[in-house]
C-alpha positions, 0 to 999 in steps of 0.5 A, a space after each residue: 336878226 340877219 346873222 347868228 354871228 354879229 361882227 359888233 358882238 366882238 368889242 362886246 366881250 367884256 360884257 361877259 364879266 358883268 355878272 362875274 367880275 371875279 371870273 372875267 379877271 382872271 380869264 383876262 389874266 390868264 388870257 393876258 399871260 398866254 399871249 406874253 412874248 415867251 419861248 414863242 413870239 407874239 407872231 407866232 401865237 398869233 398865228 396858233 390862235 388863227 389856225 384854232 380858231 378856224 379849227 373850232 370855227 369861231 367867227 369872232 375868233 377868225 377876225 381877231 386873229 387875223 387882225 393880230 396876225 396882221 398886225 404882229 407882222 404875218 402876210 396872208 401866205 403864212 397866215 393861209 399856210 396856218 389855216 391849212 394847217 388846222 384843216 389837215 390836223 381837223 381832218 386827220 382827226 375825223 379820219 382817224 375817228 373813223 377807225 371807231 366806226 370800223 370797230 364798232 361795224 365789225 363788231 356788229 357784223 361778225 
């Protein structure tokens, strides 16, 4: 295997119910609703879920989403705009993480 990550895994997911019908159903249910036009877009889930799926780095996710966006009418300034909003809210949380790494060093040292 040349790569953890396998791009023909993606059309593959719906293997994952094949041991639980039940529990796949209603994960597609609940998945279904989630991406419904509601009080946002279907663009502008689209872009949500490509800005997360960068922030939880799933390679399976990052080519779904960009393939949506793209295709819910996102261009790729917007759609790097979204990614560069996961990074600032990925980095700020490691930041701000750092403040427990201060505290516990205090403690330590005092």
């Amino acid at each position: 295997m040349s790569e953890y990550y396998d791009s023909k895994d993606l059309p593959r997911f719906a293997e994952m119910g094949k041991d639980a019908p039940e529990l796949w159903r209603k994960f597609n249910e609940y998945y279904a609703a989630v991406f419904e036009e509601g009080a946002l877009g279907e663009r502008e889930k689209a872009l949500i879920a490509l800005a997360v799926a960068h922030a939880v780095q799933c390679p399976y996710c990052i080519d779904a989403y960009t393939r949506a966006s793209l295709e819910k009418g996102s261009n790729l300034e917007q759609m790097t705009e979204a990614v560069h909003v996961a990074t600032a809210i990925r980095g700020g949380a490691s930041l701000i993480h750092g403040l427990q790494m201060r505290k516990t060093a205090e403690h330590i040292t005092m």
